[in-house]
Backbone bond lengths (Angstrom), bond angles and torsions (degrees), N, CA, C in turn:
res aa  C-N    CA-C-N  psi(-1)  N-CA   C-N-CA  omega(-1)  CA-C   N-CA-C  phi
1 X - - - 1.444 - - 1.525 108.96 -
2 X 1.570 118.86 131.23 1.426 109.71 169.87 1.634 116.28 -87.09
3 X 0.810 99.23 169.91 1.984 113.68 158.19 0.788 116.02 -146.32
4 X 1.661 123.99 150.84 1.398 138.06 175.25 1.500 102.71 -31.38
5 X 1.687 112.36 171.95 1.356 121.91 -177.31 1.609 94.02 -80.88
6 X 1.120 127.19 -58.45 1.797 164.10 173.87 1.428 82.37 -27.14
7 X 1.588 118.91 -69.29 1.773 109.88 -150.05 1.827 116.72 -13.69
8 X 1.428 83.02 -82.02 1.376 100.96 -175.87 1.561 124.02 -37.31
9 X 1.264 130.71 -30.80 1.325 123.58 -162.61 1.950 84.18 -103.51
10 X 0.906 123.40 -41.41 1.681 126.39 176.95 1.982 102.77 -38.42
11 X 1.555 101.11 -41.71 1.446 119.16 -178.79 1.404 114.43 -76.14
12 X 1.064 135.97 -15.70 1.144 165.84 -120.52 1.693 96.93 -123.84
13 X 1.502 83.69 -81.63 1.761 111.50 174.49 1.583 108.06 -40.26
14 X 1.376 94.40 -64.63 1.594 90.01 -178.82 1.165 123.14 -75.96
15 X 1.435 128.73 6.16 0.953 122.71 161.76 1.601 128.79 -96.82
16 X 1.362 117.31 -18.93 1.118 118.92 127.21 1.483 154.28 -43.25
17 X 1.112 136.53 -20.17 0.863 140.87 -163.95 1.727 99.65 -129.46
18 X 1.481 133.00 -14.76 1.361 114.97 119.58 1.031 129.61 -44.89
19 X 1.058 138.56 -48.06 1.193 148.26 -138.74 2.100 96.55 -93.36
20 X 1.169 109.35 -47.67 1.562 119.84 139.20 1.414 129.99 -16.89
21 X 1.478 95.36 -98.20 1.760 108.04 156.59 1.553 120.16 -33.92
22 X 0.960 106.88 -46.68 1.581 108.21 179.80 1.777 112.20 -63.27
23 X 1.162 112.75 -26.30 1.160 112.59 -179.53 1.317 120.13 -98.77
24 X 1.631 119.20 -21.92 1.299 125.59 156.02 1.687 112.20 -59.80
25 X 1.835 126.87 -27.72 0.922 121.61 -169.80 1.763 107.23 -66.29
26 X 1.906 80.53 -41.67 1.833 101.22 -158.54 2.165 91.72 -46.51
27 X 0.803 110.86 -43.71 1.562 136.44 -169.97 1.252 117.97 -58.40
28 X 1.424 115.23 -37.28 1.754 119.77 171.10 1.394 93.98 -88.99
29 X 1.410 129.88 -37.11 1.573 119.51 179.98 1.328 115.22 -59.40
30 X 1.669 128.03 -15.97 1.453 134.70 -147.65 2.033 65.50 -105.80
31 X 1.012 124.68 -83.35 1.610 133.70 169.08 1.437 114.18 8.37
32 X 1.305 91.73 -81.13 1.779 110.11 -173.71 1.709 100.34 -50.39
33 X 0.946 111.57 -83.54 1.264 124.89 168.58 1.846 125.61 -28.41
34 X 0.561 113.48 -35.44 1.820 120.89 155.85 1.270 109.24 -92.47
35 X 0.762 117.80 -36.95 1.897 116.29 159.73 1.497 127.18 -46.95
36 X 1.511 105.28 -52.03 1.450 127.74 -174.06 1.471 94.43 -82.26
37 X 1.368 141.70 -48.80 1.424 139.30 155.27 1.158 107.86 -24.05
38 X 1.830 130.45 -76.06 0.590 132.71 -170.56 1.714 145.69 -55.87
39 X 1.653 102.11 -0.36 1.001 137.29 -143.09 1.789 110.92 15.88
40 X 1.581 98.29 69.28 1.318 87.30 155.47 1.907 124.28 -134.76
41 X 1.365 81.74 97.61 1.126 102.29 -151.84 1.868 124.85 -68.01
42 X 1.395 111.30 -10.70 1.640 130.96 145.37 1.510 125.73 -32.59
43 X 1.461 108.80 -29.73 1.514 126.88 -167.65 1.597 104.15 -105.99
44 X 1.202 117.97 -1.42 1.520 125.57 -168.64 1.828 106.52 -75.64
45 X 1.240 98.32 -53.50 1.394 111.31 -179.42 1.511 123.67 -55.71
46 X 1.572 106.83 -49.65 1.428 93.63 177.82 1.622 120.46 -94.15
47 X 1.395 112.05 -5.33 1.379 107.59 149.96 1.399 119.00 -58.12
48 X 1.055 123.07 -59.43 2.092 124.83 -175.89 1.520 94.34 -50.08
49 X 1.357 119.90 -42.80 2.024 123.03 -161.91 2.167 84.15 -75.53
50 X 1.071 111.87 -50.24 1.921 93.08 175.32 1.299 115.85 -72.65
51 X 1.281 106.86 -9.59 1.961 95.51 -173.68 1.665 99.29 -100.98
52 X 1.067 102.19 -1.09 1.860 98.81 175.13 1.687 103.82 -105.60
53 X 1.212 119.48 -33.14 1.402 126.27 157.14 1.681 124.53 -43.67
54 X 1.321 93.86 -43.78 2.041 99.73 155.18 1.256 97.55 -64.75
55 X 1.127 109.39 -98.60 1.584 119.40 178.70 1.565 112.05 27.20
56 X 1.573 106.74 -64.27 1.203 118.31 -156.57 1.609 108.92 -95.45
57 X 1.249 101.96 -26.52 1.697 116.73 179.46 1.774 102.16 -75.96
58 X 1.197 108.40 -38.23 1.337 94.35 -176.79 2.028 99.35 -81.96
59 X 1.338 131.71 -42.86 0.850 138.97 -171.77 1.929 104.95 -39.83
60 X 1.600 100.24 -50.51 1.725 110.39 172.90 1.210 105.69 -67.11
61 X 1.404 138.25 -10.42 1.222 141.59 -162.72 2.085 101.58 -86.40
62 X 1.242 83.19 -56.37 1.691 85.77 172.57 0.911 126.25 -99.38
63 X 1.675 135.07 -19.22 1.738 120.63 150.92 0.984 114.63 -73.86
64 X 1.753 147.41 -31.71 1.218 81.99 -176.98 1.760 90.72 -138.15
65 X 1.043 137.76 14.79 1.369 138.33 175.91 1.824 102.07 -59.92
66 X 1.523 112.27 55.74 1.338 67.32 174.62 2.254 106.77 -119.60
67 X 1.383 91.46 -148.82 1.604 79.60 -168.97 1.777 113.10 -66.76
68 X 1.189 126.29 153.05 1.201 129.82 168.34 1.731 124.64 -50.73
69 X 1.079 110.23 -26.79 1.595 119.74 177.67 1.806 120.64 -73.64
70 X 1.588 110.48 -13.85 1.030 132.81 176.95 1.443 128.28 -95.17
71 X 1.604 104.92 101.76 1.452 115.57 171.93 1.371 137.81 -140.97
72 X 1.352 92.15 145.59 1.865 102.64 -172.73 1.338 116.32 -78.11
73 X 1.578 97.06 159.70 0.935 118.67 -150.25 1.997 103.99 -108.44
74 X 1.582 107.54 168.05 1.225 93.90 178.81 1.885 127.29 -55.21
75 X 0.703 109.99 7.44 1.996 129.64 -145.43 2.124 88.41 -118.62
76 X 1.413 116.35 -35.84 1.242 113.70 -147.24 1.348 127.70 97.71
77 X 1.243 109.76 -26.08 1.861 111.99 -178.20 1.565 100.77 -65.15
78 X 1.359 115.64 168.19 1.259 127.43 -173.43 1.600 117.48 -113.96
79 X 1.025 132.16 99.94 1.375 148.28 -164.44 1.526 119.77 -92.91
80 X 1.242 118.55 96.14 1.206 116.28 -170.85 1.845 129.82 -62.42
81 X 0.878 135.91 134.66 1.583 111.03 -172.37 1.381 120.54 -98.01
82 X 1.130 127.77 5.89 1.595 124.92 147.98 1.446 109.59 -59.01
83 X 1.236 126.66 146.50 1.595 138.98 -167.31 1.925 88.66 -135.96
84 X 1.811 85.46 131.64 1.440 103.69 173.89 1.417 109.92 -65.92
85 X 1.593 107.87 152.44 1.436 117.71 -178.23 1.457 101.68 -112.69
């Protein structure tokens, strides 16, 4: 099977930048949590409003960012458009 030249580093990307997010998440959880210890409880809100802001950035990150060469099919499955040689 081929793939684009691009695939891989496109995969790459996005896998980075989860991998990002995930650590900005790990980071408001370290936040919230010494916060909520701390009882200071003013800081609660807009930590949960950035950790759902990942949430959602990474969420667009894997439905639907994906490469342009990739399309579905009547069924939902995903059909690649390079054709085996």
């Amino acid at each position: 099977m081929k793939t684009k030249p691009g695939s891989a580093a496109v995969f790459q990307a996005r896998l980075i930048m989860l991998i990002m997010i995930n650590i900005a998440q790990l980071w408001i959880l370290a936040a919230t949590v010494d916060a909520a210890l701390g009882r200071r409880y003013s800081v609660l809100a807009p930590l949960v409003i950035a950790s759902a802001v990942c949430f959602l950035i990474t969420l667009s990150i894997i439905r639907w960012w994906r490469p342009t060469s990739r399309q579905k099919t009547s069924t939902g499955y995903i059909r690649s458009s390079v054709k085996d040689q």
